[in-house]
C-alpha positions in Angstrom: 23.0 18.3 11.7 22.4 15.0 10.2 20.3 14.6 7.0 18.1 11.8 6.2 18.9 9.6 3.1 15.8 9.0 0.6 16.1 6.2 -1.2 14.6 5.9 -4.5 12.5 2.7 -3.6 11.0 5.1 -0.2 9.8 7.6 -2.7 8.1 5.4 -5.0 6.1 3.2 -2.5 5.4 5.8 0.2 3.4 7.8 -2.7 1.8 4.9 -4.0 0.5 4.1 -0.6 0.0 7.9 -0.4 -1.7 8.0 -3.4 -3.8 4.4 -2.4 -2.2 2.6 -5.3 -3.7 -0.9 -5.0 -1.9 -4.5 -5.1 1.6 -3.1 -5.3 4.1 -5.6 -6.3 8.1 -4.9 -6.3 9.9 -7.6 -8.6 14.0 -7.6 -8.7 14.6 -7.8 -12.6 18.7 -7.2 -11.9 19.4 -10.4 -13.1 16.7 -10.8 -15.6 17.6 -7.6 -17.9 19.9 -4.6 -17.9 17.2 -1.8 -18.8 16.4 -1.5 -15.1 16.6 -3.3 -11.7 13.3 -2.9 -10.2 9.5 -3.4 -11.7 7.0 -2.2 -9.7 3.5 -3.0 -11.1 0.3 -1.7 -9.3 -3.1 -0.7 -9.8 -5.6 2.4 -9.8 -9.0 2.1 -10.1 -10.2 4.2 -13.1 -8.4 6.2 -15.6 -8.3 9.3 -13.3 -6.9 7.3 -10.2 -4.1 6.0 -12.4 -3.5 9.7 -13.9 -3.4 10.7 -10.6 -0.4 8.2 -9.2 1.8 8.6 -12.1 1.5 12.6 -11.9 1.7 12.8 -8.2 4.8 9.9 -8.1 6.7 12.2 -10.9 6.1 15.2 -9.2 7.2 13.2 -5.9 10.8 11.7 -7.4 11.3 15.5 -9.0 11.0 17.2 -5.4 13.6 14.2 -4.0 15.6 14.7 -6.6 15.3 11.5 -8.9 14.5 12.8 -12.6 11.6 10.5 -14.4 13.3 9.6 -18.0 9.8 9.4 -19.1 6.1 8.6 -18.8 3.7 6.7 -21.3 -0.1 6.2 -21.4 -1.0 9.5 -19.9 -3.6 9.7 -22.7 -5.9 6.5 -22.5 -4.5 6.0 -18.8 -5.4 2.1 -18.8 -1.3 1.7 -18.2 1.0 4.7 -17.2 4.6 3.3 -17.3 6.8 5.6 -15.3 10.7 5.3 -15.8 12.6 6.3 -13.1 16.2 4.8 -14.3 16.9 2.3 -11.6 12.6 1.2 -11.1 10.1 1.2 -14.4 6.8 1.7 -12.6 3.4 0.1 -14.3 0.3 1.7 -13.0 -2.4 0.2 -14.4 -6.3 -0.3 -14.5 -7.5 -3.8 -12.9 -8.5 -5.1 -16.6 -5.8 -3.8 -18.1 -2.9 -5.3 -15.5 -5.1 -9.2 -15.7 -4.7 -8.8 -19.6 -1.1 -8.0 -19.9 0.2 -10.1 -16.7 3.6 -8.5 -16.0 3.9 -9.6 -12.7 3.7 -12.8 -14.1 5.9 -12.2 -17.0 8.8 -10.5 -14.9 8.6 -13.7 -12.2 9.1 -16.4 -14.5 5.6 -17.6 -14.3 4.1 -18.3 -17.8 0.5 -17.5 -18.6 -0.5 -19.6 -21.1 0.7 -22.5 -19.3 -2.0 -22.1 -16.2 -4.8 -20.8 -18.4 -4.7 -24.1 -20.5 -5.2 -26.5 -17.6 
């Protein structure tokens, strides 16, 4: 009997979908740092939606066998950041993810260069 392989990056998107994450964005960081090789940024749309993600994606990457190395922000839950080794996942509130632009950050985009012109 053959088994399926579940790859870390299957986990982590099919729950966010699951979990109707919004905007998700996957950014390659392997040549940009050695902390991780995958940022994945996306957005809930209160406090209790973006509790809801990071506890269902932990729980989710648990039962498939990839151990979280930690979670921050459960307590304000304006940015959860869960670190899964291999992908650091940002799930953040709408205001929250405009402030602190990591998509932008992470992609070599600078913000203070557009918002001056």
């Amino acid at each position: 009997m053959m088994t399926q392989s579940v790859t870390m990056n299957d986990v982590v998107i099919n729950t966010l979908e699951d979990m109707k994450a919004i905007d998700i964005v996957i950014i390659d960081v392997k040549k940009l740092t050695t902390v991780t090789d995958y940022m994945v940024v996306c957005s809930g749309n209160s406090a209790r939606h973006v509790k809801s993600i990071a506890k269902n994606l932990s729980n989710k990457a648990k039962e498939k066998g990839f151990r979280p190395i930690g979670m921050e922000g459960e307590e304000d839950a304006e940015w959860i950041l869960v670190d899964l080794g291999d992908m650091i996942i940002h799930i953040m509130q709408p205001v929250s993810r405009e402030f602190y632009s990591i998509e932008r950050l992470w992609q070599g985009e600078h913000p203070e260069a557009s918002q001056g012109e």
